[in-house]
Jmol script that loads the backbone (N, CA, C; Angstrom):
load data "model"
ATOM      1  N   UNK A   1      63.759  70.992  81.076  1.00  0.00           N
ATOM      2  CA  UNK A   1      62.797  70.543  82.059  1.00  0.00           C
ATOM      3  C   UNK A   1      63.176  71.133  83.416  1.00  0.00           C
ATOM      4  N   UNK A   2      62.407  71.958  83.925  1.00  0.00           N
ATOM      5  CA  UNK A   2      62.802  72.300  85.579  1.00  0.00           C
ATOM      6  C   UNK A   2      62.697  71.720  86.289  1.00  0.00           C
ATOM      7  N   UNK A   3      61.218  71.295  86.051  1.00  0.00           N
ATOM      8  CA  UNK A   3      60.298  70.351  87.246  1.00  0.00           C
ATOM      9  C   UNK A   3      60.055  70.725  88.585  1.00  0.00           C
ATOM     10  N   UNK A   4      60.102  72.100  88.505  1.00  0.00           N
ATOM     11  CA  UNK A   4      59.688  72.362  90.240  1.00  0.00           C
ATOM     12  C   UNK A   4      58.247  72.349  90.461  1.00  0.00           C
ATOM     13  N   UNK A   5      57.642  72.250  91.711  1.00  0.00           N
ATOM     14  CA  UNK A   5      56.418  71.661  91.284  1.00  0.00           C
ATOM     15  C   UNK A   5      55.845  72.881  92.698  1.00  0.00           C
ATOM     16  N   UNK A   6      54.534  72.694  93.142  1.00  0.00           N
ATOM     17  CA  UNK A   6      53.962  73.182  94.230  1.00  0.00           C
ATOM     18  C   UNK A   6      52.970  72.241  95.032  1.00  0.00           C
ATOM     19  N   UNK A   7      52.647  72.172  96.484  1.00  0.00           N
ATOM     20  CA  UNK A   7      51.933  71.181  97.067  1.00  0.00           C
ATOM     21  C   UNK A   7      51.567  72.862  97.852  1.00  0.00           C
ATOM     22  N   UNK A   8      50.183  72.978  97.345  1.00  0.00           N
ATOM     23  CA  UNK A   8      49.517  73.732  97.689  1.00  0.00           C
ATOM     24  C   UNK A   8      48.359  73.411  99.172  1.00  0.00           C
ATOM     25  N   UNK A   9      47.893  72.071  99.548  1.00  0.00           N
ATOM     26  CA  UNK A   9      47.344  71.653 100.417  1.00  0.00           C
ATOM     27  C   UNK A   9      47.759  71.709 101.750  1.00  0.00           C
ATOM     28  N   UNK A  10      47.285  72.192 102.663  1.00  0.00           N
ATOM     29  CA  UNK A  10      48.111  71.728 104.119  1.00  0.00           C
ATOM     30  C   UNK A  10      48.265  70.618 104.907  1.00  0.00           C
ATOM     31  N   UNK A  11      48.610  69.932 105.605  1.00  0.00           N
ATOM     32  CA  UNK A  11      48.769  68.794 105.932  1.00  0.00           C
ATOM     33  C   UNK A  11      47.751  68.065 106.059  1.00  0.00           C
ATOM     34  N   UNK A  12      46.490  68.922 107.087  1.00  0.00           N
ATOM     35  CA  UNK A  12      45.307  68.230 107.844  1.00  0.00           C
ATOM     36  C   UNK A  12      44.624  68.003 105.905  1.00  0.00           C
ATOM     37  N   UNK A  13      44.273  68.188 105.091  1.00  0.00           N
ATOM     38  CA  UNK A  13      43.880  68.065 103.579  1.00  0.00           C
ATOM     39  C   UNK A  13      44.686  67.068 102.862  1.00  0.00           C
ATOM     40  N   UNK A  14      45.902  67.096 103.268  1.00  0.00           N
ATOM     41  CA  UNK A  14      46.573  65.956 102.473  1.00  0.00           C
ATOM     42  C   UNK A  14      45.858  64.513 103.355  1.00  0.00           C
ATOM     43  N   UNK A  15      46.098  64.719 104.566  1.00  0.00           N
ATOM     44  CA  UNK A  15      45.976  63.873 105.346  1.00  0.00           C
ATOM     45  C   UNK A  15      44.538  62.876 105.446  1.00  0.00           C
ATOM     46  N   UNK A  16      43.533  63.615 105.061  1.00  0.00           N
ATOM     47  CA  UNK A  16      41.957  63.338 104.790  1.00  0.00           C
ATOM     48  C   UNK A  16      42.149  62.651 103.401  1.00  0.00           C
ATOM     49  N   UNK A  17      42.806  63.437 102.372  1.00  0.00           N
ATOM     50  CA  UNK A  17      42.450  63.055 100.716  1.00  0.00           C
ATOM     51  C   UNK A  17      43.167  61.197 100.795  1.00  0.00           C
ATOM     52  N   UNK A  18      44.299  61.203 101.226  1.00  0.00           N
ATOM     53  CA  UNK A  18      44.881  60.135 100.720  1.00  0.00           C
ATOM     54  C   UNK A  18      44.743  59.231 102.162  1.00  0.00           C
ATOM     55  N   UNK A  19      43.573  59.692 103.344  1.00  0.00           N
ATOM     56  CA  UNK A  19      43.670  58.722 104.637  1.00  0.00           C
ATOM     57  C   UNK A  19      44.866  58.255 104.873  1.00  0.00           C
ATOM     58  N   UNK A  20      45.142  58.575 105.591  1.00  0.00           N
ATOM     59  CA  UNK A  20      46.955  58.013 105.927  1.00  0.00           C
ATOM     60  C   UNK A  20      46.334  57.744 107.470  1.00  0.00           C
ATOM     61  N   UNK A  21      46.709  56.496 107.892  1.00  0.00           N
ATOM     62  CA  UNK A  21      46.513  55.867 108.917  1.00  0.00           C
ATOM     63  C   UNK A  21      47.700  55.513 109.926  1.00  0.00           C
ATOM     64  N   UNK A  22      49.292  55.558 109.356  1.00  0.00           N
ATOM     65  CA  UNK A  22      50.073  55.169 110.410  1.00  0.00           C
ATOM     66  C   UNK A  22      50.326  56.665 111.471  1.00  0.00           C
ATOM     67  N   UNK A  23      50.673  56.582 112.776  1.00  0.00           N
ATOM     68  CA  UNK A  23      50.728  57.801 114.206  1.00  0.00           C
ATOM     69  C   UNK A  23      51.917  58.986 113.635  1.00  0.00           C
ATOM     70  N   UNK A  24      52.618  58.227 112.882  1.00  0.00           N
ATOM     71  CA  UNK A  24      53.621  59.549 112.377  1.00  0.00           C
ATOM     72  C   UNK A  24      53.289  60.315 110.954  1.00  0.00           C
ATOM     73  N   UNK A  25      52.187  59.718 110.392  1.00  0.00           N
ATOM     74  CA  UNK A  25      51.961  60.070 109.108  1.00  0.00           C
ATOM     75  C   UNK A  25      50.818  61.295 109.626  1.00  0.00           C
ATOM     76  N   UNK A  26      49.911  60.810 110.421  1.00  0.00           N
ATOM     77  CA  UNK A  26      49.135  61.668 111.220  1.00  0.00           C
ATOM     78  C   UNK A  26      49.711  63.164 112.064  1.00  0.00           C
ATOM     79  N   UNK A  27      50.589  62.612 112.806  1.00  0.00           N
ATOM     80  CA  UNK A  27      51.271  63.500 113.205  1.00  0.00           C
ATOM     81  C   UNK A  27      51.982  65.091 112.950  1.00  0.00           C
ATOM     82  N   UNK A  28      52.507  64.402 111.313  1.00  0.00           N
ATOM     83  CA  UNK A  28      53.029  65.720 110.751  1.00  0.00           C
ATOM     84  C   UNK A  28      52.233  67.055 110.367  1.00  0.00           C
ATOM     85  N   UNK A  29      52.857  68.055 110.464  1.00  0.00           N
ATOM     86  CA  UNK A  29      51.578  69.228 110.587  1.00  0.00           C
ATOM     87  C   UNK A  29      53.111  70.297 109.602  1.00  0.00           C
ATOM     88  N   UNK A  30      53.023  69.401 108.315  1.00  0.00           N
ATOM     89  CA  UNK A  30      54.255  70.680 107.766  1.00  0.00           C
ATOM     90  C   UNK A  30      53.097  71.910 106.918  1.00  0.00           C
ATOM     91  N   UNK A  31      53.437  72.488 106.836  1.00  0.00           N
ATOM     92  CA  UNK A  31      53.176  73.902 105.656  1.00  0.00           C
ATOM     93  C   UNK A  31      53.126  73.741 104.448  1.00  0.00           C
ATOM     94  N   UNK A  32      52.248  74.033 103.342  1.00  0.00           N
ATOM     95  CA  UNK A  32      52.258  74.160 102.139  1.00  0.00           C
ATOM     96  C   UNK A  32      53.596  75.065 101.379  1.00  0.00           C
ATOM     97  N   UNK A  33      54.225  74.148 100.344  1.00  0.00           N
ATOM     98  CA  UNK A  33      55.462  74.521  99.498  1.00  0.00           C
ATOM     99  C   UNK A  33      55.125  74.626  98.457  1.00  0.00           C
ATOM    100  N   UNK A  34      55.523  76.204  97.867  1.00  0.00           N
ATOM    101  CA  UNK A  34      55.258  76.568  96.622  1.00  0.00           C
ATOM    102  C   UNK A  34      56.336  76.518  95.679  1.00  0.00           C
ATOM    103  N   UNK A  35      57.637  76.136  96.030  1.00  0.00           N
ATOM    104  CA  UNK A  35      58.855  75.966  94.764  1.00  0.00           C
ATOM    105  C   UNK A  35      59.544  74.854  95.746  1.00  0.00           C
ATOM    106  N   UNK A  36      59.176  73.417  95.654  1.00  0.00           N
ATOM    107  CA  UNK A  36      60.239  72.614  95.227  1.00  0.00           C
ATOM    108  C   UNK A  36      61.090  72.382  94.292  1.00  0.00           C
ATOM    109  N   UNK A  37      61.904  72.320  94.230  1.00  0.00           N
ATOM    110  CA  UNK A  37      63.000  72.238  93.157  1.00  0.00           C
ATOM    111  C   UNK A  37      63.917  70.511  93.010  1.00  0.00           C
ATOM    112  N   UNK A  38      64.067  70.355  91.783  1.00  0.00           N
ATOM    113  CA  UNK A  38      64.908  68.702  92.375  1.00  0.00           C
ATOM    114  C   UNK A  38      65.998  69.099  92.857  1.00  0.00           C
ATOM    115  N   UNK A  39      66.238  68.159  93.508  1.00  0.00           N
ATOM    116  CA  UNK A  39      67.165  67.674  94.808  1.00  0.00           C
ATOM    117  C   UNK A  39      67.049  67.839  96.045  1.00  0.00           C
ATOM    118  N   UNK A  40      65.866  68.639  96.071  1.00  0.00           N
ATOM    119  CA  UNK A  40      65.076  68.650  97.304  1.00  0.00           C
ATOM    120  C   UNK A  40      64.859  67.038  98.170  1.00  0.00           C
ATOM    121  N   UNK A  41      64.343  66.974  99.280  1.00  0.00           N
ATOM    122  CA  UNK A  41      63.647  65.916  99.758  1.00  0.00           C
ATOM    123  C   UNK A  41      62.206  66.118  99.770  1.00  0.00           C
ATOM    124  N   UNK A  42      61.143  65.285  99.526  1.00  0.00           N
ATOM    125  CA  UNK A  42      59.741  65.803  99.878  1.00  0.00           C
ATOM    126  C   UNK A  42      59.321  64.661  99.599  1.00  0.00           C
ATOM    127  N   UNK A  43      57.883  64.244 100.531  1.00  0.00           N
ATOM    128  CA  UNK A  43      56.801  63.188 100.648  1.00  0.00           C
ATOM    129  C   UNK A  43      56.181  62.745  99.902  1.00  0.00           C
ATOM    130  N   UNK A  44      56.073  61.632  99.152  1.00  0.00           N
ATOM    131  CA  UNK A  44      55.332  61.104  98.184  1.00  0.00           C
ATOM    132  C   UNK A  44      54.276  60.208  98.878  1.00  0.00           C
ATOM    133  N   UNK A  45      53.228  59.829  98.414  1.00  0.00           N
ATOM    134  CA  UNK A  45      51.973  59.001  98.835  1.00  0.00           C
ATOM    135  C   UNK A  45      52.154  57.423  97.530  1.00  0.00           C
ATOM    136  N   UNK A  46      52.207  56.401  98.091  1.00  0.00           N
ATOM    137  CA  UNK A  46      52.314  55.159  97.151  1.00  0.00           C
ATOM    138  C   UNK A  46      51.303  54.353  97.740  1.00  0.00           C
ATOM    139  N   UNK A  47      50.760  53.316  96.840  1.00  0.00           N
ATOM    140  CA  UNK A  47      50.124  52.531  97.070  1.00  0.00           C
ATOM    141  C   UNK A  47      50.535  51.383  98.289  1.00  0.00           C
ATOM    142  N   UNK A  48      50.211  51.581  99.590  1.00  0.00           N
ATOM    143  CA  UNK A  48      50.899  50.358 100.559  1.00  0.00           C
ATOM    144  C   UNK A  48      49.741  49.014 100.686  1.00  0.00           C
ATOM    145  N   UNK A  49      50.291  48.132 101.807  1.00  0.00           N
ATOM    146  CA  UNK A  49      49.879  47.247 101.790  1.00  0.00           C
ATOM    147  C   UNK A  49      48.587  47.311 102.251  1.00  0.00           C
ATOM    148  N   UNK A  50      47.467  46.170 101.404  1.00  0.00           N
ATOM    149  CA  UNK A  50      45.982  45.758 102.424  1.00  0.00           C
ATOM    150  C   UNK A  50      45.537  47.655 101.445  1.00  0.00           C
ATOM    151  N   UNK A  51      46.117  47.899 100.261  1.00  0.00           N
ATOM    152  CA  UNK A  51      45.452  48.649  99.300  1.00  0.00           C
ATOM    153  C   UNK A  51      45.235  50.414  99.950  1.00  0.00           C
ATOM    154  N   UNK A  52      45.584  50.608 101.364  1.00  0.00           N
ATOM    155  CA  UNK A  52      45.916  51.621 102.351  1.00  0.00           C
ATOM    156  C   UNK A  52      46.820  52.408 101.142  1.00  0.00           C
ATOM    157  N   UNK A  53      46.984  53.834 101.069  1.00  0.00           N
ATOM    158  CA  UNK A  53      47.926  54.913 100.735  1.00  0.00           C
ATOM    159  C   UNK A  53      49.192  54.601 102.345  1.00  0.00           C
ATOM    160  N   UNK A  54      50.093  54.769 101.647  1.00  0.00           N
ATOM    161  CA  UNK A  54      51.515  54.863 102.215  1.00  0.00           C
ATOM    162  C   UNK A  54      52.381  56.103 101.723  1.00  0.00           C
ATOM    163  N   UNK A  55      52.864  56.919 103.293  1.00  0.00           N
ATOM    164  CA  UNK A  55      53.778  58.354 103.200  1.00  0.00           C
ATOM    165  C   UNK A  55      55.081  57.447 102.944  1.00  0.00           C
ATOM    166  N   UNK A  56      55.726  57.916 101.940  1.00  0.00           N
ATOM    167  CA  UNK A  56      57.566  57.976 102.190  1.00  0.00           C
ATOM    168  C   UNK A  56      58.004  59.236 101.688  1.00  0.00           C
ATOM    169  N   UNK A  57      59.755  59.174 102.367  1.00  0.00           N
ATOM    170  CA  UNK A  57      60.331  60.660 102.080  1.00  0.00           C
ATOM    171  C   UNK A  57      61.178  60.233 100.719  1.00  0.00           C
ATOM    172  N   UNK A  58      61.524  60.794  99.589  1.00  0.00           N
ATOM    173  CA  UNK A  58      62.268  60.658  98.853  1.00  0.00           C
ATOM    174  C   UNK A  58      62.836  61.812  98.336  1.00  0.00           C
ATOM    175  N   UNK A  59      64.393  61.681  97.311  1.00  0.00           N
ATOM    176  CA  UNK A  59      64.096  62.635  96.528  1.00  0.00           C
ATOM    177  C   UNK A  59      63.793  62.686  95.249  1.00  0.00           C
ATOM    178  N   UNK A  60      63.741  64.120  94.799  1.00  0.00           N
ATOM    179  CA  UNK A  60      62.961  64.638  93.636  1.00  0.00           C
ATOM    180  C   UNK A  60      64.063  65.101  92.864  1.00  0.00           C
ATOM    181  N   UNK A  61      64.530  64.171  91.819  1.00  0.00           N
ATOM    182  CA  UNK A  61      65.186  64.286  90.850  1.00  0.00           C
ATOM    183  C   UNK A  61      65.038  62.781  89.789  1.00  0.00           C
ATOM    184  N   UNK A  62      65.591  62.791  88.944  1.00  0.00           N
ATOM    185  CA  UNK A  62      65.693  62.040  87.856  1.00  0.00           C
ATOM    186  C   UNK A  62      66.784  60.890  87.903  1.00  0.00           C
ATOM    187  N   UNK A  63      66.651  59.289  87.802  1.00  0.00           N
ATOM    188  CA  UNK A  63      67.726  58.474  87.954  1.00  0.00           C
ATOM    189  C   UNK A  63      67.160  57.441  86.562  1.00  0.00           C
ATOM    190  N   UNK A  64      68.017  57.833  85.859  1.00  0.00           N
ATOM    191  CA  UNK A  64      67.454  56.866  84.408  1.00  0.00           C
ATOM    192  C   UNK A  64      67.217  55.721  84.526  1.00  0.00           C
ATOM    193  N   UNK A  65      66.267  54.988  83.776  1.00  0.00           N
ATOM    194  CA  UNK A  65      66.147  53.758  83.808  1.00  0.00           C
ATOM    195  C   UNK A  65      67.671  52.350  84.199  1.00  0.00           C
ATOM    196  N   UNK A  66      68.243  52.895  82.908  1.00  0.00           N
ATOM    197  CA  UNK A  66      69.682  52.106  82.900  1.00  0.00           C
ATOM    198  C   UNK A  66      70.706  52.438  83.787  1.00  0.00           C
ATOM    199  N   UNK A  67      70.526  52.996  84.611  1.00  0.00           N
ATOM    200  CA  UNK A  67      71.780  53.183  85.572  1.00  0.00           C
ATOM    201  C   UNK A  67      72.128  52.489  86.884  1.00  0.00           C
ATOM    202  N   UNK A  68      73.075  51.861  86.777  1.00  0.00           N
ATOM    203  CA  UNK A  68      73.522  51.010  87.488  1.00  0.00           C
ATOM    204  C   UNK A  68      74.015  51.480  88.613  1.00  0.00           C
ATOM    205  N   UNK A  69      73.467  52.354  89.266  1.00  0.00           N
ATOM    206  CA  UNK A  69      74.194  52.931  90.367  1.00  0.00           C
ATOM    207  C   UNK A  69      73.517  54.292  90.826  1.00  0.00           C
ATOM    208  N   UNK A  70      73.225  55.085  91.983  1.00  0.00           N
ATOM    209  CA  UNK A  70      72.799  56.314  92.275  1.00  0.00           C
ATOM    210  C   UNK A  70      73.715  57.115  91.307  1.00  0.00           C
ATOM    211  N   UNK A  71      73.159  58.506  90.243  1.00  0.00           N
ATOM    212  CA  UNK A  71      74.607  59.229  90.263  1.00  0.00           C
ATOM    213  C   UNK A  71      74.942  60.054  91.076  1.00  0.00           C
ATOM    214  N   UNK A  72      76.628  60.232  90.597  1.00  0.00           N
ATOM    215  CA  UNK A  72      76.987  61.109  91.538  1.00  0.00           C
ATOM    216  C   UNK A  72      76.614  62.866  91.809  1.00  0.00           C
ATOM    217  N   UNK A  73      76.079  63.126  90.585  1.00  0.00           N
ATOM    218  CA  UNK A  73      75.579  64.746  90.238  1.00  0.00           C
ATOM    219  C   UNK A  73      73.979  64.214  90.116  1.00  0.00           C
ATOM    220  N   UNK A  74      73.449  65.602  90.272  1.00  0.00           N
ATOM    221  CA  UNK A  74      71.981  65.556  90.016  1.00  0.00           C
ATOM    222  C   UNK A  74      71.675  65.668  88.477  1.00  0.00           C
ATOM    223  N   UNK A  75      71.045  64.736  88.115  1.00  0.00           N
ATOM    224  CA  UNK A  75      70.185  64.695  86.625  1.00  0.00           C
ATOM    225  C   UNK A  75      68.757  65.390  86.515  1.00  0.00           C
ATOM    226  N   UNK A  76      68.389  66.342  86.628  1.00  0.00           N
ATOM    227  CA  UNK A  76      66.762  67.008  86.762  1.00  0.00           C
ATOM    228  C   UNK A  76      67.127  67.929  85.510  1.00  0.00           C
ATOM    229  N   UNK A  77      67.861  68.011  84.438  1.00  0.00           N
ATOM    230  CA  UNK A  77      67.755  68.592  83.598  1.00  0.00           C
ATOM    231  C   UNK A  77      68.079  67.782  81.864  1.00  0.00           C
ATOM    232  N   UNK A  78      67.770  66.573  81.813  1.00  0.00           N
ATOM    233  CA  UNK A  78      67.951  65.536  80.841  1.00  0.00           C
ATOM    234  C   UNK A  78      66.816  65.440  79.983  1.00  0.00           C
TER     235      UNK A  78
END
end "model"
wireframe off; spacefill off
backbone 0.3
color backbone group
């Protein structure tokens, strides 16, 4: 599994599709990425409160169900 992915949209398009309403979510004006790779950091869109789309930063790798703890190596190939 590689899982590198691409976010082909530019910001002002992300920003319309999923309405993002908070001043810093608005704000950002990044560039379209064509090879994320895990262990990267990059923006996910989740369901927030009052049913609104919500930006957070996370990363992009794999943490198994059962694990009791962050690991210490990256898992994106399991």
């Amino acid at each position: 599994m590689c899982s590198r992915y691409t976010r082909f949209l530019p910001w002002l398009e992300l920003h319309r599709l999923y309405r993002l309403t908070l001043d810093w979510e608005k704000q950002r004006n990044d560039e379209p990425r064509y090879n994320i790779a895990p262990t990267q950091n990059v923006f996910f869109v989740t369901a927030g409160e009052g049913g609104n789309h919500s930006l957070k930063e996370g990363r992009w790798w794999l943490v198994p169900w059962w694990a009791k703890e962050m690991p210490k190596q990256a898992m994106f190939n399991a």
